[in-house]
N, C-alpha and C positions, 0 to 999 in steps of 0.2 A: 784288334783285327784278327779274324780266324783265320789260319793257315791250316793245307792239305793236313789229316792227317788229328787236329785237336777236335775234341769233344765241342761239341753244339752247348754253349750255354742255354740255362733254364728258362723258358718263358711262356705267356700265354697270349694265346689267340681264341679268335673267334672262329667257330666254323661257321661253314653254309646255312645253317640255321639259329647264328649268334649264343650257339653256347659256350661254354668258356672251354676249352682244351689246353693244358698243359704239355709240354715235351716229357714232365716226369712220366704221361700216363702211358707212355708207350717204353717206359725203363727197359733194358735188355732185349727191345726188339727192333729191325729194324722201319724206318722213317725216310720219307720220300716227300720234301715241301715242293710247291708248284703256285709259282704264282707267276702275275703278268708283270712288269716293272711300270708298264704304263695305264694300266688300269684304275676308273675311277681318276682319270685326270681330262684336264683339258688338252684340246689335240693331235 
C-alpha cells in the first residue's frame, strides 16, 4: 500500500490512443494521473 510521501512504483498503461506509456518515461519530472474510479463500468 503506498503512503504520503513514497515513490510511485513502475508501471504501464495505455494512453488515449492505446500506446503503451511507462511511469519510467517521465523519470525526474513531475506526473499528474487522472482518472474516473467509476469509468467503463456499469451504473
Amino acid at each position: 500500500m503506498l503512503e504520503a510521501g513514497n515513490a510511485a512504483p513502475s508501471f504501464v498503461l495505455p494512453d488515449q490512443d492505446n500506446n503503451q506509456v511507462s511511469l519510467d518515461d517521465f523519470k525526474g519530472q513531475w506526473v499528474m494521473l487522472w482518472w474516473y474510479r467509476k469509468a467503463a463500468t456499469a451504473g
